[in-house]
Each structure stands twice: as C-alpha cells, then as structure tokens.
PQR file with spaces between the fields and no chain letter, atoms N, CA, C, O and H, PARSE charges and radii, in Angstrom:
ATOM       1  N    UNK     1     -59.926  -24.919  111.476 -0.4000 1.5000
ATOM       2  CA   UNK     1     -59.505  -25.615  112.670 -0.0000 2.0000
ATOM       3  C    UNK     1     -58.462  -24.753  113.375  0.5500 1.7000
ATOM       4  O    UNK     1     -57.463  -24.469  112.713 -0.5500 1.4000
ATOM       5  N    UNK     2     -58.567  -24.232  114.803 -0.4000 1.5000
ATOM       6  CA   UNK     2     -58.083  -23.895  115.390 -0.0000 2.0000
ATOM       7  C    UNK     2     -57.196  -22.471  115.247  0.5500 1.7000
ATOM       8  O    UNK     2     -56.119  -22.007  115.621 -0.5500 1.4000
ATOM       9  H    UNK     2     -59.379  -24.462  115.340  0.4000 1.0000
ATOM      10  N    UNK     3     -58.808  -21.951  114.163 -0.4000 1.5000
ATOM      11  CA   UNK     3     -58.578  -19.934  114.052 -0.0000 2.0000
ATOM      12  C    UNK     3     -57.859  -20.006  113.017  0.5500 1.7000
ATOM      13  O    UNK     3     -57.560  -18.915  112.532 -0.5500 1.4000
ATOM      14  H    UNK     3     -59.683  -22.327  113.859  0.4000 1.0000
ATOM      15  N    UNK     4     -57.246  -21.451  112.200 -0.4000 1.5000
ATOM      16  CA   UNK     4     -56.371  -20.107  111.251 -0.0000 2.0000
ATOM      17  C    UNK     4     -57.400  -19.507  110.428  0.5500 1.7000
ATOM      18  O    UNK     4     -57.513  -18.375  110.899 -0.5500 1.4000
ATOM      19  H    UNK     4     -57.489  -22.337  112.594  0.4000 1.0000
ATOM      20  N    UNK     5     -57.838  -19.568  109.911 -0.4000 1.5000
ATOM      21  CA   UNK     5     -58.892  -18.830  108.635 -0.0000 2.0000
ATOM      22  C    UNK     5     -59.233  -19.805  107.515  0.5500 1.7000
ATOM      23  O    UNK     5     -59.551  -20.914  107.945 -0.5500 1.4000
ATOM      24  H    UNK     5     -57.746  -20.488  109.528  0.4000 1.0000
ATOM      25  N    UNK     6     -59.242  -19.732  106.739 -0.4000 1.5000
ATOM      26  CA   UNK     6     -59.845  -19.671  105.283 -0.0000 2.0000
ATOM      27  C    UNK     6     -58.920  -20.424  104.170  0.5500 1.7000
ATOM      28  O    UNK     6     -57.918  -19.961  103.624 -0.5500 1.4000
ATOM      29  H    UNK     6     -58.984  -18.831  106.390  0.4000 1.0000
ATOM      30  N    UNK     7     -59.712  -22.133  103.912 -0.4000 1.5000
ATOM      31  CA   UNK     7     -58.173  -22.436  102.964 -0.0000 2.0000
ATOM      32  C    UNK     7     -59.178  -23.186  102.186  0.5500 1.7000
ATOM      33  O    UNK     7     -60.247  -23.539  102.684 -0.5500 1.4000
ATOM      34  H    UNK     7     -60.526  -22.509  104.356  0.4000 1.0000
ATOM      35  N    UNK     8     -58.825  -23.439  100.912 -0.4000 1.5000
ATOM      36  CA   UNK     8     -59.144  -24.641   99.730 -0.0000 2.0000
ATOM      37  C    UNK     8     -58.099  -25.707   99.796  0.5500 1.7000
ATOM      38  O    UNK     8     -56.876  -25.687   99.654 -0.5500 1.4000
ATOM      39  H    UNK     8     -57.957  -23.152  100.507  0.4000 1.0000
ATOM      40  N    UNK     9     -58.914  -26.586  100.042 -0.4000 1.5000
ATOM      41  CA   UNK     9     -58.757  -27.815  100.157 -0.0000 2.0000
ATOM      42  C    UNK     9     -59.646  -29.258   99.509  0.5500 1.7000
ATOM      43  O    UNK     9     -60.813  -29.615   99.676 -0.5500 1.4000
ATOM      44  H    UNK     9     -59.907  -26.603  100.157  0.4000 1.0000
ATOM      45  N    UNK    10     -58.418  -29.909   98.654 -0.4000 1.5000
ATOM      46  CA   UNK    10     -59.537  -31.228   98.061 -0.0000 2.0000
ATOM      47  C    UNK    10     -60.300  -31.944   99.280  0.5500 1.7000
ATOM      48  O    UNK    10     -59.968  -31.733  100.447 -0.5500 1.4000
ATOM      49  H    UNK    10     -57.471  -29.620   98.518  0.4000 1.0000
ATOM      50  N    UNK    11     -61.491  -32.926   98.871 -0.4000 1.5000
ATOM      51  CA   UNK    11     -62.262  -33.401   99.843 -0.0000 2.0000
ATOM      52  C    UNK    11     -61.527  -34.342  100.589  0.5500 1.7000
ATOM      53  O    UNK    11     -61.586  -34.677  101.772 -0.5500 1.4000
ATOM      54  H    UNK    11     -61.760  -33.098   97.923  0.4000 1.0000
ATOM      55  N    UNK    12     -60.542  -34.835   99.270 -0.4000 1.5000
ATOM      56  CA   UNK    12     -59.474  -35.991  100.578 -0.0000 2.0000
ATOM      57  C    UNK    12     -59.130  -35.999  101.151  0.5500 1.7000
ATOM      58  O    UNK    12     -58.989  -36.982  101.879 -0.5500 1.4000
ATOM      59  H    UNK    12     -60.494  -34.563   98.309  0.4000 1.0000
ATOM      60  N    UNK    13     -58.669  -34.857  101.333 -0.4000 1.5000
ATOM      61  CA   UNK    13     -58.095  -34.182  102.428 -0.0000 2.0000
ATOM      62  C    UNK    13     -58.668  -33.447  103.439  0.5500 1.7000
ATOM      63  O    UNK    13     -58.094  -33.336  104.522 -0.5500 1.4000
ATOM      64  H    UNK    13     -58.783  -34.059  100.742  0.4000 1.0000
ATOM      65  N    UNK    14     -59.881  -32.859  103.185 -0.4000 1.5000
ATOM      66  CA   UNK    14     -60.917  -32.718  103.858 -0.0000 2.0000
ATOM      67  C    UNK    14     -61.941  -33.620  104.471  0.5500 1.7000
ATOM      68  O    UNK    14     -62.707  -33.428  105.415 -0.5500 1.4000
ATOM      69  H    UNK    14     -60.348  -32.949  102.305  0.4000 1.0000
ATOM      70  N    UNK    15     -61.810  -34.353  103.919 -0.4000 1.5000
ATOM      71  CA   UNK    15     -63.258  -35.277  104.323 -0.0000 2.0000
ATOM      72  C    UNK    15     -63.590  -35.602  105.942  0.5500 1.7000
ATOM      73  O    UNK    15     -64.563  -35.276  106.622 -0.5500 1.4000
ATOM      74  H    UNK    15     -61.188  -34.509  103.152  0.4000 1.0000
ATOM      75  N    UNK    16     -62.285  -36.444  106.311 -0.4000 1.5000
ATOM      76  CA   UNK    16     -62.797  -36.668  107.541 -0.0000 2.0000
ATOM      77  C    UNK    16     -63.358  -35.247  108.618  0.5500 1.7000
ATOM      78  O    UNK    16     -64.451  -35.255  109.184 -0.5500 1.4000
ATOM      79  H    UNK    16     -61.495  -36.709  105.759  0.4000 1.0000
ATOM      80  N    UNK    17     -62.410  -34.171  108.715 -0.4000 1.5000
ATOM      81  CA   UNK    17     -62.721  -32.805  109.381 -0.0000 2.0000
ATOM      82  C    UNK    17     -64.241  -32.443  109.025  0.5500 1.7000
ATOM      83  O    UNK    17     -64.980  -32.003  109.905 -0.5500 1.4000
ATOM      84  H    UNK    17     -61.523  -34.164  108.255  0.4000 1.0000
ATOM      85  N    UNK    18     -64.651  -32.623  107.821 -0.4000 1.5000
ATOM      86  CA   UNK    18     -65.816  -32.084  107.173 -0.0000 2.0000
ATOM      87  C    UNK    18     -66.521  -32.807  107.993  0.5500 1.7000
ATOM      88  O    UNK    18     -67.334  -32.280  108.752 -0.5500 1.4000
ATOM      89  H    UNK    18     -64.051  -32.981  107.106  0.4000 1.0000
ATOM      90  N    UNK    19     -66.324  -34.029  107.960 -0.4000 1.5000
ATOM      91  CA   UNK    19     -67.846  -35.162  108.222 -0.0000 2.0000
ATOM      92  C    UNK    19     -67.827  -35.124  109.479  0.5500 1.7000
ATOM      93  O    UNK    19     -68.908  -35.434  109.980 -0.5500 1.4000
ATOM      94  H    UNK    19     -65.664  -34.457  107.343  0.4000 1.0000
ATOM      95  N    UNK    20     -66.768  -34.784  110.413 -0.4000 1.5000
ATOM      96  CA   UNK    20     -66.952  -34.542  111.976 -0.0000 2.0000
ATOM      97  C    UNK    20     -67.505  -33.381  112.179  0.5500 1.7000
ATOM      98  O    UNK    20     -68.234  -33.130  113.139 -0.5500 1.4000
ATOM      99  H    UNK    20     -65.890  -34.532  110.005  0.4000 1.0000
ATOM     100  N    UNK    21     -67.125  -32.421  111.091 -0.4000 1.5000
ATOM     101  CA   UNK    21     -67.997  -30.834  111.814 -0.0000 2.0000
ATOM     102  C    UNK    21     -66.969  -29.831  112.267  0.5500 1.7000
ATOM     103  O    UNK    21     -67.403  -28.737  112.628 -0.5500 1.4000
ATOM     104  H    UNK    21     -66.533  -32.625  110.312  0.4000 1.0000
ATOM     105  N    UNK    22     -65.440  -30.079  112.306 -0.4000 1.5000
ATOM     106  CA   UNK    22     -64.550  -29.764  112.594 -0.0000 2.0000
ATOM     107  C    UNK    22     -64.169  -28.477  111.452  0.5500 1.7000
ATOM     108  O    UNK    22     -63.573  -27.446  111.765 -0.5500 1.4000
ATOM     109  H    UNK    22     -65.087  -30.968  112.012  0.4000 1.0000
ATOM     110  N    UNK    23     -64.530  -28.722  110.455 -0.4000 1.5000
ATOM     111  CA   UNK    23     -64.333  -27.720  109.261 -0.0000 2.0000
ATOM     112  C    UNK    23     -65.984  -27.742  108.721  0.5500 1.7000
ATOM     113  O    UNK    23     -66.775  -28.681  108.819 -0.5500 1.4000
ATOM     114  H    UNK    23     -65.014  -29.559  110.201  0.4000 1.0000
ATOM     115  N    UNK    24     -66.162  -26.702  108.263 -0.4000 1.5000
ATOM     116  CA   UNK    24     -67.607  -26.122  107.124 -0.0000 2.0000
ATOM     117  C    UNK    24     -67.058  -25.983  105.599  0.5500 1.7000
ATOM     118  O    UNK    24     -66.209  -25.150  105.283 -0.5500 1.4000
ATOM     119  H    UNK    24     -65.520  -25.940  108.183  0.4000 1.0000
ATOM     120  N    UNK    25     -67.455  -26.599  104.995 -0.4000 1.5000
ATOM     121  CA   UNK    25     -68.120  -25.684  103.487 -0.0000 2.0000
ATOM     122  C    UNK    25     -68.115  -24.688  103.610  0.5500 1.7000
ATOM     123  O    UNK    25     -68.970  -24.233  104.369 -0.5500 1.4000
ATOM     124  H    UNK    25     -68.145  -27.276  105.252  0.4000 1.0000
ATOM     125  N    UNK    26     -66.979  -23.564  102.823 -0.4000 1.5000
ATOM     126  CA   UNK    26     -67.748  -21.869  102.603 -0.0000 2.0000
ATOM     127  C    UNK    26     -67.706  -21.550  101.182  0.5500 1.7000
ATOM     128  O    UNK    26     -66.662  -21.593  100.532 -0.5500 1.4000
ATOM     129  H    UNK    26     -66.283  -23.934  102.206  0.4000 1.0000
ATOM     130  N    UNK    27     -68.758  -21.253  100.734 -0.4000 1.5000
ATOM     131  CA   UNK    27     -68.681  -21.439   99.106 -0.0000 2.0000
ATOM     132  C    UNK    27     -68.162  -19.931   98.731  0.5500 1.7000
ATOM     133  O    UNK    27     -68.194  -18.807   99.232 -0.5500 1.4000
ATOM     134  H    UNK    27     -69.606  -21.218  101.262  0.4000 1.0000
ATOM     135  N    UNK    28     -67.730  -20.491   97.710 -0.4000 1.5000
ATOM     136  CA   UNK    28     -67.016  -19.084   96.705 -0.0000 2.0000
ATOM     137  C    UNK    28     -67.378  -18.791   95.678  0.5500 1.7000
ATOM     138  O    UNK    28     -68.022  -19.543   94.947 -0.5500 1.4000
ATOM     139  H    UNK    28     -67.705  -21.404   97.303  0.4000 1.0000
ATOM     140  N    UNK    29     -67.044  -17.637   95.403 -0.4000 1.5000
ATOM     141  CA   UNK    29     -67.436  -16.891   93.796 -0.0000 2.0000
ATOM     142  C    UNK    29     -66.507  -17.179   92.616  0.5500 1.7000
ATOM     143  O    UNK    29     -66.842  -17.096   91.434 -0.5500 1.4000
ATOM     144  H    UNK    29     -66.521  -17.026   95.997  0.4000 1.0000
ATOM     145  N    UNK    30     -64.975  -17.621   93.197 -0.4000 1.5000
ATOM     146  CA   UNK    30     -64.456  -17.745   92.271 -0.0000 2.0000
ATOM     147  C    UNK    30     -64.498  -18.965   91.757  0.5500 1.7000
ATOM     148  O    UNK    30     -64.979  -19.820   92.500 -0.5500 1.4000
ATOM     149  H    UNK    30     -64.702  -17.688   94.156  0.4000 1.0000
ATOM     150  N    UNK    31     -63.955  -19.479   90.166 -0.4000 1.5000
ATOM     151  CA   UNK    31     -64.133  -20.843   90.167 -0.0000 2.0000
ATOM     152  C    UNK    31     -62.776  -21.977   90.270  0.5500 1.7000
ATOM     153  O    UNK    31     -61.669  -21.661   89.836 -0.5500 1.4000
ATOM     154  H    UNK    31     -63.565  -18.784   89.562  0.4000 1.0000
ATOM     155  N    UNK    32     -62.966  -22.909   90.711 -0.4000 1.5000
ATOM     156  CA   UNK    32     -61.810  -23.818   90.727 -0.0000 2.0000
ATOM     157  C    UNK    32     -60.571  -23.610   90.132  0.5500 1.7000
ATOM     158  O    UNK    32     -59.474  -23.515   90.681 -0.5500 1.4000
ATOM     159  H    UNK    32     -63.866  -23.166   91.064  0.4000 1.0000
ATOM     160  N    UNK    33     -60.854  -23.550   88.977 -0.4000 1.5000
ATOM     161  CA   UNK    33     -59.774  -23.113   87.756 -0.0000 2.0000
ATOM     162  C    UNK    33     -58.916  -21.739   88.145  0.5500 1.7000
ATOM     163  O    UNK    33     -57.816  -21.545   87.628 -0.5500 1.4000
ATOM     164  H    UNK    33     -61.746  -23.626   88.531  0.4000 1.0000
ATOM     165  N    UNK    34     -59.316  -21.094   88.796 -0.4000 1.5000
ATOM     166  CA   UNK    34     -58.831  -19.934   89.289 -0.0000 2.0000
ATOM     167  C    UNK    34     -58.054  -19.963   90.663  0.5500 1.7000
ATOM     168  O    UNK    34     -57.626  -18.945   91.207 -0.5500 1.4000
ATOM     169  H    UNK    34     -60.210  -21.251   89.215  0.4000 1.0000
ATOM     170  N    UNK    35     -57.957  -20.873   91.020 -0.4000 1.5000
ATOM     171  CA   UNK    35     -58.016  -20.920   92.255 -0.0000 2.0000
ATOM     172  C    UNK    35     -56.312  -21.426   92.461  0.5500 1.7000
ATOM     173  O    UNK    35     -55.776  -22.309   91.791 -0.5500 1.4000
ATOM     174  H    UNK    35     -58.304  -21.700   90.577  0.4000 1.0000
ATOM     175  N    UNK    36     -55.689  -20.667   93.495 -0.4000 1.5000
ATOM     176  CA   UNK    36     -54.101  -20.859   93.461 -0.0000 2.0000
ATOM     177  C    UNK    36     -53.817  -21.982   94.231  0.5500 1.7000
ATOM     178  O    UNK    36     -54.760  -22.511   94.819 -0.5500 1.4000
ATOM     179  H    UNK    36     -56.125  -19.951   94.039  0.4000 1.0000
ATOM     180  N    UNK    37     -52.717  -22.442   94.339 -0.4000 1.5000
ATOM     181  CA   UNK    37     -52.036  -23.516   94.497 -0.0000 2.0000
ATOM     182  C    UNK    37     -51.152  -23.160   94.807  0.5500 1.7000
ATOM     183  O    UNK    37     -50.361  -22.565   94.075 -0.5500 1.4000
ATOM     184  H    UNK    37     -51.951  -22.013   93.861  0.4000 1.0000
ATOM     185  N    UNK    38     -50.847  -23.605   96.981 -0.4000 1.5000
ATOM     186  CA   UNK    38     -49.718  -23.215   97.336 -0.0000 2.0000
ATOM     187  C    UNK    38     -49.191  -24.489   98.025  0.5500 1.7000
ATOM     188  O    UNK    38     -50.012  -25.336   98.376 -0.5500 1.4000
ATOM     189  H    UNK    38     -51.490  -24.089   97.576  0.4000 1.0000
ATOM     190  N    UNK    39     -48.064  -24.655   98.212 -0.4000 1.5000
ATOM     191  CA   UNK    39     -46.724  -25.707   99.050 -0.0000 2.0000
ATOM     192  C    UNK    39     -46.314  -25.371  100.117  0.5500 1.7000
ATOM     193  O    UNK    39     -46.189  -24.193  100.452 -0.5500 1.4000
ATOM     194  H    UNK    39     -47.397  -23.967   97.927  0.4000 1.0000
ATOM     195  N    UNK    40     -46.155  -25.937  100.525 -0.4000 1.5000
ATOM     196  CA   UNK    40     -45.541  -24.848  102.433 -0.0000 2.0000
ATOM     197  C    UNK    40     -44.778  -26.177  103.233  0.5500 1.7000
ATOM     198  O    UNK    40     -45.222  -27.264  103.603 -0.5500 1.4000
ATOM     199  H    UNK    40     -46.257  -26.893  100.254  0.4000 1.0000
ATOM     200  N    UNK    41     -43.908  -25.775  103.285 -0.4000 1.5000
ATOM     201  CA   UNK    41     -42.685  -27.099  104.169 -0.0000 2.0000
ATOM     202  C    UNK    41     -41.914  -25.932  104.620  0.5500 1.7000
ATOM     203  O    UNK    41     -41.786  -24.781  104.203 -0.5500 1.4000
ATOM     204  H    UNK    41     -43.547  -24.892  102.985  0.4000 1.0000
ATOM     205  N    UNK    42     -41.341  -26.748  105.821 -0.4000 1.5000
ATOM     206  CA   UNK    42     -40.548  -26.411  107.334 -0.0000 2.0000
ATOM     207  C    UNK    42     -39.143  -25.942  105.990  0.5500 1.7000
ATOM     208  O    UNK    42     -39.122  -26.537  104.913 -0.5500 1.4000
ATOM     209  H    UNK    42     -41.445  -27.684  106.160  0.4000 1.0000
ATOM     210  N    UNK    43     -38.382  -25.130  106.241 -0.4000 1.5000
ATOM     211  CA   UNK    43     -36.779  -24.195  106.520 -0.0000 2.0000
ATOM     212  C    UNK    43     -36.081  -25.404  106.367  0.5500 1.7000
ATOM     213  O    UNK    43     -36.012  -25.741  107.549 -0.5500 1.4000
ATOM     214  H    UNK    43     -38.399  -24.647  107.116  0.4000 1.0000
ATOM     215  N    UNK    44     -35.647  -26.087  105.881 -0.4000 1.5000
ATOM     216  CA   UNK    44     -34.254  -27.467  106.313 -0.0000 2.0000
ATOM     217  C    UNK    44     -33.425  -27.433  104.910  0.5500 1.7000
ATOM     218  O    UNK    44     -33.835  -27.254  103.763 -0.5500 1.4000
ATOM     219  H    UNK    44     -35.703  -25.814  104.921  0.4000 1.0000
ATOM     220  N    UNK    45     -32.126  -27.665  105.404 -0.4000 1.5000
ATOM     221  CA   UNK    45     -31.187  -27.931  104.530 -0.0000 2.0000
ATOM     222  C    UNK    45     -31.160  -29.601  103.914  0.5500 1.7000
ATOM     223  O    UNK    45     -30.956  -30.041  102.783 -0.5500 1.4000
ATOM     224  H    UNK    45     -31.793  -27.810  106.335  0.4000 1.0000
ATOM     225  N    UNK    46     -31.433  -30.196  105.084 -0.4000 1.5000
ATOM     226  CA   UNK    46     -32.270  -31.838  104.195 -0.0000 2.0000
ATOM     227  C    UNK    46     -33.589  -31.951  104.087  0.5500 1.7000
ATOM     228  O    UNK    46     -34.390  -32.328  104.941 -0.5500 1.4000
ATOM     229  H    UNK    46     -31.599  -29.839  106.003  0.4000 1.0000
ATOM     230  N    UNK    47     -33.793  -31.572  102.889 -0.4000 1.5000
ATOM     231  CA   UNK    47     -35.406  -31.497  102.730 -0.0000 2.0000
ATOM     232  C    UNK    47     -35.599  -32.700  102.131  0.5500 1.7000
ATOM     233  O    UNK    47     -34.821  -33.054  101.246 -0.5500 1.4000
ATOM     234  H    UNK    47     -33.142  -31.266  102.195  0.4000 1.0000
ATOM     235  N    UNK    48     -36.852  -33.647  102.591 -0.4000 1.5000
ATOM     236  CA   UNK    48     -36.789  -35.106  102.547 -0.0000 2.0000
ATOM     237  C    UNK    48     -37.176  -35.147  100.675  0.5500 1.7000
ATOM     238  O    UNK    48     -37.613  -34.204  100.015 -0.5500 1.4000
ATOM     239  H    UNK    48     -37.485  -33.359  103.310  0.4000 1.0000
ATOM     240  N    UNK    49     -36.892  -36.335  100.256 -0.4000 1.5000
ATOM     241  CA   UNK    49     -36.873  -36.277   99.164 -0.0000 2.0000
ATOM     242  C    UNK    49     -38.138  -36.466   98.609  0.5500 1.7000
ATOM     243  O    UNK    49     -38.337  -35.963   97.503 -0.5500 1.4000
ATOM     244  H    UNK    49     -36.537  -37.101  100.793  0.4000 1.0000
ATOM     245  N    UNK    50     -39.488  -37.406   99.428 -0.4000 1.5000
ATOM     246  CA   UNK    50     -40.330  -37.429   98.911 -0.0000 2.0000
ATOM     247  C    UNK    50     -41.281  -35.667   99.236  0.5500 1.7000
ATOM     248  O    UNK    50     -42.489  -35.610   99.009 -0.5500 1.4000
ATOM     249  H    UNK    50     -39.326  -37.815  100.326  0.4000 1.0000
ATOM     250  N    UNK    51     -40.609  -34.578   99.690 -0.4000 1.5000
ATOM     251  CA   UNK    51     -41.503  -33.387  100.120 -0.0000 2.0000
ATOM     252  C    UNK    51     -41.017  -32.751   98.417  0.5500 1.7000
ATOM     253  O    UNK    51     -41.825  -32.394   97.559 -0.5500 1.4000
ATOM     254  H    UNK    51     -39.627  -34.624   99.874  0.4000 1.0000
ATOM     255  N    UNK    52     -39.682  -32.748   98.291 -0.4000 1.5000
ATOM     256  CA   UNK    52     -39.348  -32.870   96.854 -0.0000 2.0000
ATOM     257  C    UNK    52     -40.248  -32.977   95.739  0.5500 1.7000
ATOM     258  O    UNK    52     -40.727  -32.090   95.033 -0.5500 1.4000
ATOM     259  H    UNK    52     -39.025  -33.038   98.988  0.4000 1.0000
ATOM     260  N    UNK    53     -40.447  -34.715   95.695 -0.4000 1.5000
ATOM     261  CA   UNK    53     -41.105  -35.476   94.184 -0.0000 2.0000
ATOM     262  C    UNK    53     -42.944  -34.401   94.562  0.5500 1.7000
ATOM     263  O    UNK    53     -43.516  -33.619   93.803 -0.5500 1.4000
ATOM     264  H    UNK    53     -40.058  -35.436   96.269  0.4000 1.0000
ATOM     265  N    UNK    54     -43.201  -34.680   95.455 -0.4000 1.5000
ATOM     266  CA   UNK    54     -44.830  -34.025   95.606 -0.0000 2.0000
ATOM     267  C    UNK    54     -44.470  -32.627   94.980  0.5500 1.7000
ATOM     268  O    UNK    54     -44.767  -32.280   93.837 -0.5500 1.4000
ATOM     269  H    UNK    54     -42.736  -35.316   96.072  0.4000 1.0000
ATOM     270  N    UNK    55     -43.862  -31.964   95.804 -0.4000 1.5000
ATOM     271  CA   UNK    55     -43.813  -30.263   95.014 -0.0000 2.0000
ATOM     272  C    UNK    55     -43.460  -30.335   93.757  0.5500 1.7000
ATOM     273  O    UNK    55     -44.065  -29.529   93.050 -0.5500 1.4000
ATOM     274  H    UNK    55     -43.622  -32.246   96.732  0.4000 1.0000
ATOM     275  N    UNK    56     -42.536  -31.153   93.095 -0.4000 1.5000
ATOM     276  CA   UNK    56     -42.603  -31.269   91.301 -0.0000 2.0000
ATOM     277  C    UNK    56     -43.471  -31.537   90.777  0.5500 1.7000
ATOM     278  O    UNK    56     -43.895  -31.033   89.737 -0.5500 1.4000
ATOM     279  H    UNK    56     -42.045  -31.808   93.670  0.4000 1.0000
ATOM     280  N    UNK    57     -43.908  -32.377   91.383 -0.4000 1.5000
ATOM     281  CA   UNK    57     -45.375  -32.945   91.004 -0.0000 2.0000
ATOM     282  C    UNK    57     -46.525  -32.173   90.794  0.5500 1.7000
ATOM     283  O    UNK    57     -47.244  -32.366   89.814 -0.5500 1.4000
ATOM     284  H    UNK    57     -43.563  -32.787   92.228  0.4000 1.0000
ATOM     285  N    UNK    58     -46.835  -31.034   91.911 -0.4000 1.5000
ATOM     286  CA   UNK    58     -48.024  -30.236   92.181 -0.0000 2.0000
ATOM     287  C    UNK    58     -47.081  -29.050   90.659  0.5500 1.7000
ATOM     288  O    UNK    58     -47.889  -28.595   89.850 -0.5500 1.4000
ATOM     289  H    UNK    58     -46.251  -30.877   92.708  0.4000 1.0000
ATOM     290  N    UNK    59     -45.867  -28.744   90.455 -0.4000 1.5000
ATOM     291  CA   UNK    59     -45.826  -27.612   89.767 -0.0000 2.0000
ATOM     292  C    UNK    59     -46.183  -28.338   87.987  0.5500 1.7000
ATOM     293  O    UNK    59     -46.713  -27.509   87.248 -0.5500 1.4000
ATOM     294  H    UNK    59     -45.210  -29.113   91.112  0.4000 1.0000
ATOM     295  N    UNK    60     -45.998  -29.352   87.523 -0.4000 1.5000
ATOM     296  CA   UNK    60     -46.000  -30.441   86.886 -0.0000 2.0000
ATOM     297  C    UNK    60     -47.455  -30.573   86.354  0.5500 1.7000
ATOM     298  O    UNK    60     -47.976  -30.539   85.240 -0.5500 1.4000
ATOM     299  H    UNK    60     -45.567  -30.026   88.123  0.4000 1.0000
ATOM     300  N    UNK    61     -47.775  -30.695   87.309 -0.4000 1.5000
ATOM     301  CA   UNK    61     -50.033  -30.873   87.067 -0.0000 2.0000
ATOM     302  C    UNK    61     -50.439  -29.386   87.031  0.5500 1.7000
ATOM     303  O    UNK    61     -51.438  -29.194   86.338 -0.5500 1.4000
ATOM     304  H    UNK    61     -47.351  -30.722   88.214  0.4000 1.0000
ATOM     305  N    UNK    62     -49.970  -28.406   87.541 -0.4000 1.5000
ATOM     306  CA   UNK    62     -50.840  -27.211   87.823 -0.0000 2.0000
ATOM     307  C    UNK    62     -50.140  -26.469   87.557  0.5500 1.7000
ATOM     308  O    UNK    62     -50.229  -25.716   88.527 -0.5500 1.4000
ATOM     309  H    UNK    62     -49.158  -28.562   88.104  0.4000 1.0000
ATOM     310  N    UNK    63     -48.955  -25.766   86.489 -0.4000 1.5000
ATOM     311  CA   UNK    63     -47.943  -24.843   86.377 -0.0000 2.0000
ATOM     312  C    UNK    63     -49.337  -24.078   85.186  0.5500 1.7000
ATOM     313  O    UNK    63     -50.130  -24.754   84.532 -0.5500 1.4000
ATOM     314  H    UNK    63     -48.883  -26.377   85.700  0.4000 1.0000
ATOM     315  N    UNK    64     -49.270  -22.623   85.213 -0.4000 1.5000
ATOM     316  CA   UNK    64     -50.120  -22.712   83.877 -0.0000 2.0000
ATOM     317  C    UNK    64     -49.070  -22.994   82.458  0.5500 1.7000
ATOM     318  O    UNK    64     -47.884  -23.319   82.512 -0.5500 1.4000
ATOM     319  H    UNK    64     -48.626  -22.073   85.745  0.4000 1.0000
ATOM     320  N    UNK    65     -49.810  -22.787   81.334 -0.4000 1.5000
ATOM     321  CA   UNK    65     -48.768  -23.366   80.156 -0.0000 2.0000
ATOM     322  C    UNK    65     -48.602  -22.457   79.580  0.5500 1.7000
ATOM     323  O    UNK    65     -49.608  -21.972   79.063 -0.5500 1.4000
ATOM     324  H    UNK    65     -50.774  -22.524   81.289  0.4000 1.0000
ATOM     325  N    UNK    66     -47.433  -21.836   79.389 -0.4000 1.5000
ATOM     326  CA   UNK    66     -47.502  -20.166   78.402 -0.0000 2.0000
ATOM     327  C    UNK    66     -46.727  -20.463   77.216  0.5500 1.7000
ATOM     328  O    UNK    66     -45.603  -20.964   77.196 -0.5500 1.4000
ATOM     329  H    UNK    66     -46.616  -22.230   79.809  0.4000 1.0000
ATOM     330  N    UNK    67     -47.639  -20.003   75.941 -0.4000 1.5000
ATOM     331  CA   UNK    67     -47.261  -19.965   74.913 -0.0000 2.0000
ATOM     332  C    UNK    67     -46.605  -19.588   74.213  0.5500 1.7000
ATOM     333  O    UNK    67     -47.016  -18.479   73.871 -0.5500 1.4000
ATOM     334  H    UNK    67     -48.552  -19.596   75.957  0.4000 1.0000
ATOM     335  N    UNK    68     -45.391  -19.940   73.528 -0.4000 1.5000
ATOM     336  CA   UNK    68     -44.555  -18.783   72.968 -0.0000 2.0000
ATOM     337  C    UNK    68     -44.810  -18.533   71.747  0.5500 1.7000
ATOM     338  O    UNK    68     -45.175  -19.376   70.927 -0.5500 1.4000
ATOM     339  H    UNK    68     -45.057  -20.841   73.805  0.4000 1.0000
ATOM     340  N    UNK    69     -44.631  -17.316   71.528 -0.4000 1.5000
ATOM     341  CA   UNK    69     -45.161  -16.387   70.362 -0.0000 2.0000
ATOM     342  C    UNK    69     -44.046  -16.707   69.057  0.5500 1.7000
ATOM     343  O    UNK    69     -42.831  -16.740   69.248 -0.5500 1.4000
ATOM     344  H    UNK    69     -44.334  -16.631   72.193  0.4000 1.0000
ATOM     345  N    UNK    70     -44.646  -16.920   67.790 -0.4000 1.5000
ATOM     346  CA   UNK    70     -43.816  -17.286   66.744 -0.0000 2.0000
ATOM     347  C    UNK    70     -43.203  -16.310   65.897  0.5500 1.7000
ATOM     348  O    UNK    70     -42.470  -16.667   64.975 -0.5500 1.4000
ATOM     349  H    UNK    70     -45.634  -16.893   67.634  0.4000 1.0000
C-alpha cells in the first residue's frame, strides 16, 4: 500500500487490505519460523504504556531461547 514495498504480516492484520485487493499474497521461500520480527513506534519520551506491554509481549512470545552450556 502506497509503494512502501514488501512486509510479513499476520492475516489479522491483513485481511481486510487482502480481501479488498489493496495488498497481494507474495509467497516466499523462506519459512515462517525464520522469519523476523520487527516493532517500530514514533521517538517520544512518553511512550504510552500499552505500546510498552505489546513490545514485551512480542519479545516474550518470539525472543529465540538460548541455551546455556553446562
């Protein structure tokens, strides 16, 4: 939508754009699991608290898990 390029996105968030035609399906080679996970909010010194709980949240569900060696 409107030139930027190329993003992954869940369908929920997609859906309505999709089903208007506004966004396409472009399939990929890589698989889901691979696939990065980024956050992006505005510069502010009061950053609202619920932009907060979501970004803990997204690092929380999707951080990978590294093992420490014994």
């Amino acid at each position: 939508m409107n030139g930027l390029g190329v993003t992954y996105l869940s369908t929920w968030l997609a859906g309505d754009a999709l089903r208007s035609g506004r966004l396409e399906v472009v399939p990929i080679a890589t698989p889901a699991e691979d696939a990065p996970i980024t956050a992006l909010w505005p510069r502010s010194r009061d950053l609202a608290p619920k932009v907060r709980v979501v970004v803990d949240a997204l690092v929380e569900a999707f951080m990978p898990i590294h093992l420490i060696d014994s």
